[in-house]
DOTORTOR-746233 format. One line per 10 residues: number of its first residue (from 1); for each residue x, y, z of C-alpha. Coordinates in steps of 0.05 Angstrom, whole numbers, always signed. Example, Ala and Ser with C-alpha at 12.3 -4.5 7.8 and 13.67 -1.06 7.14 Angstrom:
% DOTORTOR-746233
1) +246 -90 +156  +273 -21 +143 .
***
This chain:
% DOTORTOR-746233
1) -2930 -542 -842  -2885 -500 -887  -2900 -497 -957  -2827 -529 -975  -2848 -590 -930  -2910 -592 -963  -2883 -593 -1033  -2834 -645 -1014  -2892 -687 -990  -2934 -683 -1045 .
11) -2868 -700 -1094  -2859 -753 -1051  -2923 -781 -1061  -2924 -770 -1137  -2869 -819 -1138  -2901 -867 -1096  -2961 -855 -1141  -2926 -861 -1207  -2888 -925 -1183  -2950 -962 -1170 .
21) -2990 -944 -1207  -2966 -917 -1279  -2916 -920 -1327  -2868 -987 -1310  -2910 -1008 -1249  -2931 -1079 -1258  -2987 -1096 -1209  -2998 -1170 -1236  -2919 -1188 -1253  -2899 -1162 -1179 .
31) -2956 -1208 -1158  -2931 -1264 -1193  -2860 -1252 -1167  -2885 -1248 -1092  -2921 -1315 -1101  -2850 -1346 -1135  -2814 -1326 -1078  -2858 -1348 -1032  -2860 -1421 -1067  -2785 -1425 -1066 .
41) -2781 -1410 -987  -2840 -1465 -980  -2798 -1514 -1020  -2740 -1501 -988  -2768 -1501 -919  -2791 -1577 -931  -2716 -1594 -950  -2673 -1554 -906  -2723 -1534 -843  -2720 -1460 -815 .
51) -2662 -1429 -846  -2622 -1391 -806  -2638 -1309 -819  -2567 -1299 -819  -2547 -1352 -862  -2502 -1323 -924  -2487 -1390 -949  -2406 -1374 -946  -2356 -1426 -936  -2293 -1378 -947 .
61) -2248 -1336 -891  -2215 -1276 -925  -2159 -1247 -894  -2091 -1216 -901  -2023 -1231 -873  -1952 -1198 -877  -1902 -1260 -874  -1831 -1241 -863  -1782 -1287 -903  -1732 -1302 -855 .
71) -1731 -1390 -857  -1679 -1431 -842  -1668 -1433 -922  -1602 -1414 -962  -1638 -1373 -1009  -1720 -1355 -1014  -1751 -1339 -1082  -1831 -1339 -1051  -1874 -1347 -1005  -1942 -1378 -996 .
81) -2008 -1385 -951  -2037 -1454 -955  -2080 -1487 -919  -2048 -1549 -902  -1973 -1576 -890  -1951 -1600 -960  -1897 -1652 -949  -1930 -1714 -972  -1998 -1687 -976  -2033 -1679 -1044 .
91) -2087 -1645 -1000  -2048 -1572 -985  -2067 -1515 -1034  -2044 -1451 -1049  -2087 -1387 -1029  -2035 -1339 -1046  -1961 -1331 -1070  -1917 -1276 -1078  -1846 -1275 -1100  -1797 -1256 -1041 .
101) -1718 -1252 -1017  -1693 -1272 -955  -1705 -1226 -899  -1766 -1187 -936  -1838 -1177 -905  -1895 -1192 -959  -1957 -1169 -945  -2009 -1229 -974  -2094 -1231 -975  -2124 -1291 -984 .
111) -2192 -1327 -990  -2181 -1403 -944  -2252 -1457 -935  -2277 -1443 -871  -2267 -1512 -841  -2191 -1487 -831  -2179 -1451 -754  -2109 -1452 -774  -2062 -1435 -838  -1990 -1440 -868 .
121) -1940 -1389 -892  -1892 -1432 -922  -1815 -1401 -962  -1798 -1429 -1014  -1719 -1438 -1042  -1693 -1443 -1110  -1695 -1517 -1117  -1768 -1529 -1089  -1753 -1538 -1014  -1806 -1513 -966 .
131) -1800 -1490 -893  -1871 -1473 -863  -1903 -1435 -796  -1966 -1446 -773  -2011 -1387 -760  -2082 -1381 -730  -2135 -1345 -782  -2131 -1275 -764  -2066 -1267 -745  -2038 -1212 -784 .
141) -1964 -1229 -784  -1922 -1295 -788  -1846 -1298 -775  -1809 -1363 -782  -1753 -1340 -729  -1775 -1379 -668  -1769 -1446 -725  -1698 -1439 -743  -1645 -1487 -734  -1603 -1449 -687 .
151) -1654 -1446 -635  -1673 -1531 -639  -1657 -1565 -585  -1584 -1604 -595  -1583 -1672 -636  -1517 -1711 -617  -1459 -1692 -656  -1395 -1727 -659  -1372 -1694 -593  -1432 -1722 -559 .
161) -1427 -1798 -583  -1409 -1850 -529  -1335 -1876 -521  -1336 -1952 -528  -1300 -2001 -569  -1346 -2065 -553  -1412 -2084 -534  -1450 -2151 -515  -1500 -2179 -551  -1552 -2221 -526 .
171) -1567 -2305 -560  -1601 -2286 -621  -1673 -2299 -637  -1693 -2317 -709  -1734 -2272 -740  -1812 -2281 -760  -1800 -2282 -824  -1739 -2343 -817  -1786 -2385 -774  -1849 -2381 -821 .
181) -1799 -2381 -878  -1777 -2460 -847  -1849 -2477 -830  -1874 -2528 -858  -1952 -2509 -844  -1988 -2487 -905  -2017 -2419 -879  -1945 -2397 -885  -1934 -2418 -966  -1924 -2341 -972 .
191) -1859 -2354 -944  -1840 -2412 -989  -1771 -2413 -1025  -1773 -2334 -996  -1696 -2349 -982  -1707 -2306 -911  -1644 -2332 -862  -1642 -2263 -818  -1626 -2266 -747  -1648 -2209 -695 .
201) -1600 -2170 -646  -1612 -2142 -576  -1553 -2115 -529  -1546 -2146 -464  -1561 -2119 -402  -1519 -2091 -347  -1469 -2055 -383  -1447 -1974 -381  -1434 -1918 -422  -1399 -1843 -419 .
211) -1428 -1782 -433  -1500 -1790 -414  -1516 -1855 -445  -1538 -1907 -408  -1583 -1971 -412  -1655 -1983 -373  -1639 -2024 -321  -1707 -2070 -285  -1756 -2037 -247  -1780 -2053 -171 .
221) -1823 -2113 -176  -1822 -2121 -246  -1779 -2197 -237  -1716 -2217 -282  -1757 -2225 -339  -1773 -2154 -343  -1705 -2133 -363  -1700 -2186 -428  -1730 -2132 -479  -1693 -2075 -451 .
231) -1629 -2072 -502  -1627 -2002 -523  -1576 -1944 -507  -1608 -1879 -506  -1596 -1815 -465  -1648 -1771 -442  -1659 -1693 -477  -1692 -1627 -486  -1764 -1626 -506  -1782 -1580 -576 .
241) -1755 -1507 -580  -1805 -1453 -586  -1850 -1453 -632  -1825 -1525 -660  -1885 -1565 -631  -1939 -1525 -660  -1906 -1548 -735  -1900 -1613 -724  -1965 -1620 -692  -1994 -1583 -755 .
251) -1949 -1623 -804  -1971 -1691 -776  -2033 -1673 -777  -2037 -1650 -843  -2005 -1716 -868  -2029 -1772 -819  -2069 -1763 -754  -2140 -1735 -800  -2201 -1766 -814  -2235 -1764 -884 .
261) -2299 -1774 -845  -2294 -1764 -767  -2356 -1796 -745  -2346 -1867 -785  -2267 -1861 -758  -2244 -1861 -834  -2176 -1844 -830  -2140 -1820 -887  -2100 -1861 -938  -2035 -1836 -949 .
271) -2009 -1905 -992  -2000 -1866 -1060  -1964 -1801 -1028  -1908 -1847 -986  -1904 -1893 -1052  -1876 -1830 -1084  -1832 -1801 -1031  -1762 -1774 -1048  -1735 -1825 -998  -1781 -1885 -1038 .
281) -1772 -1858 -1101  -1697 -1848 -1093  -1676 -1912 -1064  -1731 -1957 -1028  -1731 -1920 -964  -1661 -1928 -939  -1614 -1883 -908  -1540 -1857 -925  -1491 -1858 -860  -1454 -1785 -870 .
291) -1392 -1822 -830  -1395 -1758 -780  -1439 -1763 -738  -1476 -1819 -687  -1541 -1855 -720  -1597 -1829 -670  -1669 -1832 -671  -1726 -1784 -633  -1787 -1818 -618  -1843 -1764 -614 .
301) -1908 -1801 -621  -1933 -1877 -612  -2001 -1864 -631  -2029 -1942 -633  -2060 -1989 -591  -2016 -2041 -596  -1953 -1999 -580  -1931 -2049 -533  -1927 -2097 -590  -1870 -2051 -622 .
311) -1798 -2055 -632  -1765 -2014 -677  -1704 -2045 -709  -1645 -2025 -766  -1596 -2056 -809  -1535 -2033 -861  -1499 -2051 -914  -1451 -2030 -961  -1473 -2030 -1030  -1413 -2052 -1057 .
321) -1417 -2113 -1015  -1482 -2132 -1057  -1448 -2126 -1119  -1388 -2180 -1087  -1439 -2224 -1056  -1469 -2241 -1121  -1535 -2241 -1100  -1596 -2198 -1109  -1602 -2142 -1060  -1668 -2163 -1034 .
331) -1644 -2236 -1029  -1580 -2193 -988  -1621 -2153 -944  -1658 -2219 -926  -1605 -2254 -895  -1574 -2185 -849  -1574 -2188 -780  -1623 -2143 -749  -1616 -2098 -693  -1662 -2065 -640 .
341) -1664 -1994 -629  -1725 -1976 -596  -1769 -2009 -558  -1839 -1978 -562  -1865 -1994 -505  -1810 -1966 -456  -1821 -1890 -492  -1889 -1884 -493  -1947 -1876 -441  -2018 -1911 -454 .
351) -2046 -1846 -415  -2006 -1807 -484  -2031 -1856 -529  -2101 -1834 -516  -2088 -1761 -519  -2051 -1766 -587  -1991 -1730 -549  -1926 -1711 -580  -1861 -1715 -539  -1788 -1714 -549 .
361) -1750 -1737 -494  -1704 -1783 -509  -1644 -1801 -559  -1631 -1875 -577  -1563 -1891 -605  -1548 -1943 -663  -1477 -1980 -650  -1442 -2000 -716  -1417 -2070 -709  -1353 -2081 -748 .
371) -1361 -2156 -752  -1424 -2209 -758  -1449 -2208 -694  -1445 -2266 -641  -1476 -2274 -569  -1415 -2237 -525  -1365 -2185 -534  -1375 -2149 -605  -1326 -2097 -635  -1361 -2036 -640 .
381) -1364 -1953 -652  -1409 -1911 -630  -1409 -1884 -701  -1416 -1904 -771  -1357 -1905 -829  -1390 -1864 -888  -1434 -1892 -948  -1469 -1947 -907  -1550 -1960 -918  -1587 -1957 -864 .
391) -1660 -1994 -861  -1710 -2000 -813  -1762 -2042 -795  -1821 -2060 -746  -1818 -2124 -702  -1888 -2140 -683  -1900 -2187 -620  -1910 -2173 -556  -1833 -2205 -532  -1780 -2210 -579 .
401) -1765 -2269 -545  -1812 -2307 -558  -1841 -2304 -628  -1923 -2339 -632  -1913 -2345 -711  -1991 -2369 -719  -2010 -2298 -692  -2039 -2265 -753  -2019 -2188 -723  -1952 -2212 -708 .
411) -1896 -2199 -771  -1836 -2146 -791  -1860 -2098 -829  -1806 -2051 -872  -1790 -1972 -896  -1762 -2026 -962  -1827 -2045 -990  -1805 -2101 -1029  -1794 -2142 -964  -1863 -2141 -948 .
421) -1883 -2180 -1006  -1901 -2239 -953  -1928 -2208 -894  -1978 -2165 -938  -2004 -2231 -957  -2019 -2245 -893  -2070 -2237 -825  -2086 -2177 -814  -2035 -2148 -848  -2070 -2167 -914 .
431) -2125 -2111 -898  -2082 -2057 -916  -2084 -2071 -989  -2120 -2052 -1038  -2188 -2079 -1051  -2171 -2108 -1121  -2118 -2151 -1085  -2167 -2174 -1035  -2149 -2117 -990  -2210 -2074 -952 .
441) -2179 -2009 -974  -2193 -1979 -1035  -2130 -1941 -1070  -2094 -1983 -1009  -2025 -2011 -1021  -1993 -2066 -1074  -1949 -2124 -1047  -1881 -2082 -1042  -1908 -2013 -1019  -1869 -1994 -957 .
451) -1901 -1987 -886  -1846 -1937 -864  -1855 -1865 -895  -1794 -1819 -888  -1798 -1749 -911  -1762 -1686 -895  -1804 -1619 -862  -1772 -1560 -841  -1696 -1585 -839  -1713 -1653 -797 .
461) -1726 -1712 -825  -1786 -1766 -796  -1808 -1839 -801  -1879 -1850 -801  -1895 -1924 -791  -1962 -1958 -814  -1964 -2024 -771  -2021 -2051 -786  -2091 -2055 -825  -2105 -1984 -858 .
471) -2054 -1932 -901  -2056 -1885 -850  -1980 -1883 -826  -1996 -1848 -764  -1979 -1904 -720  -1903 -1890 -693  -1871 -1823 -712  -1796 -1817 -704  -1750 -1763 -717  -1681 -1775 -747 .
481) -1636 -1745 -695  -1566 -1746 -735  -1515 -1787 -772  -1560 -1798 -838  -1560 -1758 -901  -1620 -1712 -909  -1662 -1719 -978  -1713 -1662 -985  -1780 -1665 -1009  -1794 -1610 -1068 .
491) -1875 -1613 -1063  -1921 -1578 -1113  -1978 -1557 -1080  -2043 -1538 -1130  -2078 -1472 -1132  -2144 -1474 -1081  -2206 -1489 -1130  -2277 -1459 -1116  -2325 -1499 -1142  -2399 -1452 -1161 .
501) -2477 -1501 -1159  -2535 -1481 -1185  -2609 -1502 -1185  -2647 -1490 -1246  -2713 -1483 -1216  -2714 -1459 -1147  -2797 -1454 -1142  -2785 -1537 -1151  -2721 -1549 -1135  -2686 -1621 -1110 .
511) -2633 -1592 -1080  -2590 -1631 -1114  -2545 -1580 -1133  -2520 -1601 -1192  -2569 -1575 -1248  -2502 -1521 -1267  -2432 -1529 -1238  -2381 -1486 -1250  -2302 -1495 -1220  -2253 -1437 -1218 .
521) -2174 -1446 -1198  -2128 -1392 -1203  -2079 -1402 -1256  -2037 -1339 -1236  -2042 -1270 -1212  -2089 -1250 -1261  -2109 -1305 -1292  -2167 -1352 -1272  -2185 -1420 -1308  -2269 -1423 -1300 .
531) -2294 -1486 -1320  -2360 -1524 -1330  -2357 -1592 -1294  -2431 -1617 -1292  -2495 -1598 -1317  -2564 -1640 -1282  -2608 -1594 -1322  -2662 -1611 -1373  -2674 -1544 -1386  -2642 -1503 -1430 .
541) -2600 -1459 -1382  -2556 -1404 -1407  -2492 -1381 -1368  -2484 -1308 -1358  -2442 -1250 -1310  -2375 -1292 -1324  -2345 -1231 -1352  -2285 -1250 -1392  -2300 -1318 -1402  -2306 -1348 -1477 .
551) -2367 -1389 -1457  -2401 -1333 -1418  -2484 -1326 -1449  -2479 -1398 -1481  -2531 -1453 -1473  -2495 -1505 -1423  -2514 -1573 -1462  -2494 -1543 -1520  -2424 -1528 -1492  -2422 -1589 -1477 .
561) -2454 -1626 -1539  -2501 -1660 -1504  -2568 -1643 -1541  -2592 -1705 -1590  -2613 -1700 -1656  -2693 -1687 -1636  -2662 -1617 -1601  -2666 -1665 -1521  -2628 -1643 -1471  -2578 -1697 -1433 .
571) -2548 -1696 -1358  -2473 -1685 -1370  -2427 -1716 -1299  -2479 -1731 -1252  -2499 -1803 -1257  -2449 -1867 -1244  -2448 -1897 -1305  -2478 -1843 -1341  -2456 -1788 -1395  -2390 -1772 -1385 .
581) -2360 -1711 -1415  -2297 -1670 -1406  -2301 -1609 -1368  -2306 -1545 -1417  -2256 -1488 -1399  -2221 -1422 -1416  -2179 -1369 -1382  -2207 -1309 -1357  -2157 -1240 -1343  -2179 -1204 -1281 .
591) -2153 -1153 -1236  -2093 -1174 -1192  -2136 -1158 -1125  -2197 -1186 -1152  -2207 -1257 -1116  -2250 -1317 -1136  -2297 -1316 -1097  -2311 -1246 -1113  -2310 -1268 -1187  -2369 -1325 -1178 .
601) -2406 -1278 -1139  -2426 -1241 -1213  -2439 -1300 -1248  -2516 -1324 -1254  -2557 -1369 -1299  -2619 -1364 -1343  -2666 -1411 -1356  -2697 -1409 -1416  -2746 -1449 -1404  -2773 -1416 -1352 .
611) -2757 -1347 -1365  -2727 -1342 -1290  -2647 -1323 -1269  -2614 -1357 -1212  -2561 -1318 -1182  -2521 -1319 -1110  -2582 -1320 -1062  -2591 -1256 -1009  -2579 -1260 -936  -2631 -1320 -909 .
621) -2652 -1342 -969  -2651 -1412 -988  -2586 -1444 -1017  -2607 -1452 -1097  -2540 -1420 -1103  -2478 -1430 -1070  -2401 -1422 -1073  -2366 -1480 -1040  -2280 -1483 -1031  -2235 -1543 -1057 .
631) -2259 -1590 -1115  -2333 -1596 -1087  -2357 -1673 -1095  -2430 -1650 -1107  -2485 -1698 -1103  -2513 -1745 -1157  -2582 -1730 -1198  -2631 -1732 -1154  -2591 -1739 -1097  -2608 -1677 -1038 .
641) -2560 -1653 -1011  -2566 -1648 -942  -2565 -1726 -960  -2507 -1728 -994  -2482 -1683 -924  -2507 -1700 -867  -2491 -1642 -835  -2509 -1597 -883  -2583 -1585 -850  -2553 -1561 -789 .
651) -2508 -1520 -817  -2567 -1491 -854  -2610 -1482 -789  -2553 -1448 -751  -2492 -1412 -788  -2447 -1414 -731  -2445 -1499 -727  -2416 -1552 -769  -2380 -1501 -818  -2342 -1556 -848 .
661) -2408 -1590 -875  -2371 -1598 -935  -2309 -1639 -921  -2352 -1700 -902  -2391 -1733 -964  -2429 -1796 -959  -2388 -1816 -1023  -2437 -1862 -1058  -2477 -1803 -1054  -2435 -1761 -1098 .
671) -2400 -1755 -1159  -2323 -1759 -1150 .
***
C-alpha cells in the first residue's frame, strides 16, 4: 500500500469519523428522523398499498414543437399548443403561445396533463379565428398544409347544381307538433293555443336528375312500402382529404363524443357552450342563403341508437316577409312548410354506429320551392335567391308517414330553440333539462335552448344534433357542404392551471390532500398568478420556496383571515357548506423558459406546529406532495383520496396505468 493511498484512507476515515461522531453529527435527531420516515411509509402503505419504486408522482408531459404557420387563414398573428379543440369547448387550454406571421416556423415547449396522447397547434388571425392540426405528443413538428382548403375534397358549386325547373311533392303529412297541437288529450296541454299549423314535405319517387344527382330508388325485397321515406336528392362523393379526418375526429371529440366519467357513461354537457354559439348568439341558429351556390349538407356521423328514428328536415324564409305577415316570427316559423333532406337511416350503418365511425360519402341537395308547396308538380331551382334563412330540424318517428303522437321519444326537435318550448316539456325529451326544471341534468338546458349546435372549425361549418335525453350533441353530425354563409367562432381558450396539495403531517396523514393548496396559471410569458385556494389545516403552516410571491413565508389562515379571536385555526374551502373564502393571489415575474411546474417544484411548507417541512416527495416516496394539471377538484376534509379517485390507488401501485387518475372525480367527494 503506498503511503499516498494510505493517507487518503486515513483522511477518508477522519471524515467519516468527524461526521458521526463530532462536531454537527446528531446521533439521537438522525434517529428520530429515521423513525419519522419510517412512520410516514407505514401510514402511507395502509392508504395507498405498495407504491410503485418508480413512482415520481408526475401528471405533466413536457415537450417541444416547431409549428410552421402556414393555415388556411388570410393573415396569422400566433400560434398555440393546447390540449384540446377549442370551438365550443370551455375545456381547451393554452400550454404555450407565441406570436407568428404567415409562413413562419415557431419553435414552442410546453408542459400538457398526461391523460392527453394527442395535442393541438392551432393559428390564430387578427379577428380571433382559429384553424388547428392535431399532433401526437412527441412529434417534433406540425404543419397545417395537408388541412388547407385547396386540397378538401369538392363541395358543389354552382357549376355542379342539378338542372331542373320542377319537382313532385308527395300528400303532405302534418307535423307532430300540428297533430298534438289539435289534440284534445290532456298529456298534450303543452301544445295548447301553441298556434303550430306546419305541414311536412317529402319529394316523390321515381323522378331524375343531371349531373350526378339522383334519388334512392327500392331495394330487392324490400316491398312498395320501402320506397315511401326515400325523398331525398343526393349524389355520391369523395371521402376526407389528407389529413382532414384526423381534425375532425379530434374536434368532435374534443366537443361531443367524451365522457366526464367513462366507467358510469357520463357524457359531457355541452348545453351552456351551444347556448352561446356565434350561430345562437347571432340569430337563433339559422342560416343565410349566399344566392350562389346549391344548399348541401354532408352527413359524417349518426352516432345514436335510434338513428333509424331520424329525419333531418329545413325550412326558409325571408325576413322581410315576417315583418308583412304581421305576425311574430316564432308564430311565422310555426306555420312553414317543412322539408326533408336527409333521411338518417339510408346514410348510416348500425355496424358504424357501434364503432363511432366518421364518413363522408354523400351530398344531399335542398330544392328552393318558389311557391307553397302542393302534392304534384312544384316550381323549383336547384338553388337559392340570396338573403333567405335557412332552419333545420329533427323529425323523430320511425315513418314519417305515420306519426304515433302518444310516443313520448317521438317529437321535432330544432337548431331555433324557442320552438322547443313544448317538446322539452315533454317524454323523454323532458330529461334533458335541467334539474331545477324537473330535468335529470344538472346545468342541462332551459325551455328554448336549441338541440342543433352549429359552429365553424377549420373553414367548414357542422350541425351537431342532440335528439334526445342528455346535452351531449353528439348524436348526428353534419357538415354544411355549400350555399350558406359562414359565421366564425372567435374562442378564448384559458391558460393551463397547475394546481400544488399538501399534507400537513405526513407521519399521520389522511391523505386528504387538502391541508395547503396552491393554483398557478400563467398570466403571460413571464408572469405567473400563484394562488391559495384551500387550506384543511389546523396547524399553523407557513408557505415558503415561492420565490417572488407577496405571500411567500406567511402563515396560511392568516392569509386568509381565518384564525378567531382565541388565536383557533379554521378550514378555509374544503367543506360543503363550510367557510368559504376567496382565493388569495399575486403575480410572480419569472424567467421566460422557466415553466410551472418547474416553479411548484421549489415551493414547500412548514408546519409550525410540528417543527417538520413538507416539500415535493423523492422518487417512491409516498404522495404527501403532489403537482396535479388543470383546476384540480381535490377532495373534501377528511375525504382520502384514492376515494375521492378511484383510480388513484392503481395509479399509485403501478406508474405506467391509469395516468389520467385525475380526470375522473367521484364529485360528491370533492370540492368544485
Amino acid at each position: 500500500m503506498t503511503k499516498k493511498f494510505l493517507f487518503m484512507l486515513l483522511g477518508a476515515a477522519a471524515i467519516v469519523s468527524c461526521n458521526k461522531f463530532d462536531l454537527n453529527y446528531d446521533e439521537a435527531a438522525a434517529a428520530e428522523k429515521a423513525k419519522e420516515a419510517q412512520e410516514v411509509k407505514e401510514n402511507a402503505a395502509k392508504i395507498f398499498g405498495e407504491i410503485d419504486p418508480k413512482q415520481d408522482w408526475n401528471s405533466i408531459n413536457s415537450g417541444a414543437v416547431s409549428i410552421t404557420a402556414n393555415a388556411d387563414l388570410d393573415d396569422i398573428v400566433k400560434v398555440q399548443i393546447l390540449t384540446e379543440a377549442p370551438f365550443l369547448n370551455n375545456d381547451a387550454k393554452v400550454l404555450a403561445e407565441a406570436t407568428a406571421k404567415k409562413g413562419s416556423t415557431v419553435p414552442l415547449k410546453y408542459d400538457a396533463p398526461n391523460a392527453y396522447k394527442q395535442l393541438v397547434a392551432a393559428c390564430i388571425d387578427s379577428k380571433g379565428v382559429y384553424y388547428i392540426q392535431v399532433f401526437n405528443v412527441g412529434e417534433t413538428s406540425v404543419s397545417f398544409a395537408q388541412t388547407n382548403q385547396s386540397n378538401s375534397p369538392r363541395r358543389a358549386l354552382a357549376s355542379d347544381a342539378p338542372d331542373f325547373t320542377s319537382i313532385k311533392l308527395k300528400a303532405h303529412q302534418k307535423s307532430i307538433n300540428t297533430r298534438r297541437t289539435e289534440s284534445t288529450d290532456a298529456k298534450f296541454s303543452m301544445w295548447k293555443d301553441s298556434k303550430w299549423s306546419d305541414n311536412m314535405w317529402v319529394i316523390a319517387d321515381g323522378q331524375t336528375f343531371s349531373d350526378g344527382w339522383k334519388m334512392d330508388s327500392p331495394k330487392e325485397g324490400e316491398g312498395a312500402d320501402a320506397a315511401k321515406n326515400r325523398g331525398v336528392i343526393y349524389r355520391d362523393i369523395d371521402g376526407f382529404a389528407d389529413g382532414e379526418l384526423a381534425n375532425v375526429e379530434f374536434i368532435m371529440n374534443s366537443l361531443f363524443v367524451k365522457y366526464v366519467n367513462k366507467e358510469k357513461k357520463i357524457k359531457k354537457n355541452n348545453a351552456a357552450s351551444v347556448r352561446n354559439s356565434a350561430y345562437n348568439v347571432s340569430g337563433f341558429n339559422y342560416f343565410e342563403t349566399d344566392g350562389v351556390n346549391p344548399v348541401t349538407l354532408i352527413p359524417i356521423q349518426a352516432y345514436t341508437d335510434d338513428f333509424k328514428q331520424n329525419h333531418i328536415f329545413y325550412y326558409y324564409y325571408k325576413p322581410e316577409d315576417v315583418i308583412a305577415s304581421g305576425m311574430d316570427e316564432v308564430e311565422y316559423i310555426k306555420q312553414l312548410p317543412k322539408y326533408m333532406a336527409i333521411q338518417v337511416e339510408r346514410i348510416q350503418k348500425t355496424v358504424e354506429k357501434d364503432a363511432g365511425a366518421y364518413y363522408r360519402r354523400q351530398e344531399f341537395l335542398l330544392p328552393y320551392y318558389k311557391n307553397d308547396p302542393v302534392q304534384g308538380d312544384n316550381e323549383a331551382s336547384a338553388i337559392f335567391p340570396k338573403g333567405y334563412k335557412v332552419g333545420f330540424l329533427n323529425l323523430k318517428t320511425v315513418n314519417i308517414g305515420t306519426y304515433n303522437i302518444d310516443n313520448k321519444e317521438y317529437g321535432c326537435t330544432y337548431g331555433d330553440g324557442r320552438l322547443n318550448y313544448e317538446i322539452n316539456h315533454y317524454g323523454n325529451f323532458l330529461s334533458a333539462m335541467d334539474i331545477s326544471l324537473g330535468g335529470n341534468c344538472e346545468g342541462g338546458m332551459n325551455w328554448t335552448d336549441p338541440r342543433i349546435a352549429i359552429f365553424t372549425a377549420n373553414g367548414k361549418t357542422y350541425m351537431c344534433f342532440e335528439e334526445g335525453v342528455d346535452c351531449n350533441f353528439s348524436d348526428m353530425l353534419i357538415e354544411i357542404g355549400g350555399g350558406l354563409n359562414r359565421i366564425d367562432e372567435t374562442p378564448d381558450p384559458d391558460p393551463e392551471t397547475y394546481t400544488m396539495c399538501f399534507e400537513d403531517r405526513p407521519a399521520t396523514a389522511d391523505y386528504d390532500l387538502n391541508d395547503v393548496v396552491l393554483r398557478c396559471t400563467r398570466k403571460d410569458k413571464t408572469t405567473l398568478i400563484l394562488s391559495i385556494v384551500a387550506t384543511g389545516a389546523l396547524d399553523n403552516v407557513y408557505i415558503h420556496g415561492a420565490t417572488g410571491w407577496a405571500h411567500n413565508d406567511k402563515e396560511v389562515h392568516e392569509l386568509f383571515g381565518a384564525v378567531d379571536s382565541e388565536g383557533n385555526n379554521h378550514f378555509v374551502n374544503t367543506e360543503k357548506g363550510g367557510n368559504v373564502k376567496d382565493a388569495i393571489s399575486a403575480e410572480v415575474t419569472v424567467s421566460e423558459t422557466l415553466s410551472i411546474p418547474d416553479y411548484l417544484k421549489n415551493i414547500f411548507i412548514e408546519n409550525k406546529s410540528t417543527g417538520k417541512t413538507v416539500g415535493i416527495p423523492q422518487t417512491g416516496e409516498p404522495p404527501y406532495a403532489i403537482i396535479v394539471p388543470g383546476i384540480f377538484e381535490y377532495p373534501l376534509e377528511r375525504v382520502c383520496i384514492n376515494n375521492a379517485y378511484l383510480k388513484f390507488n392503481n395509479w399509485a401501485q403501478d406508474m405506467t396505468t391509469h395516468t389520467d387518475w385525475y380526470t375522473e372525480p367521484e364529485s360528491e367527494k370533492v370540492y368544485e
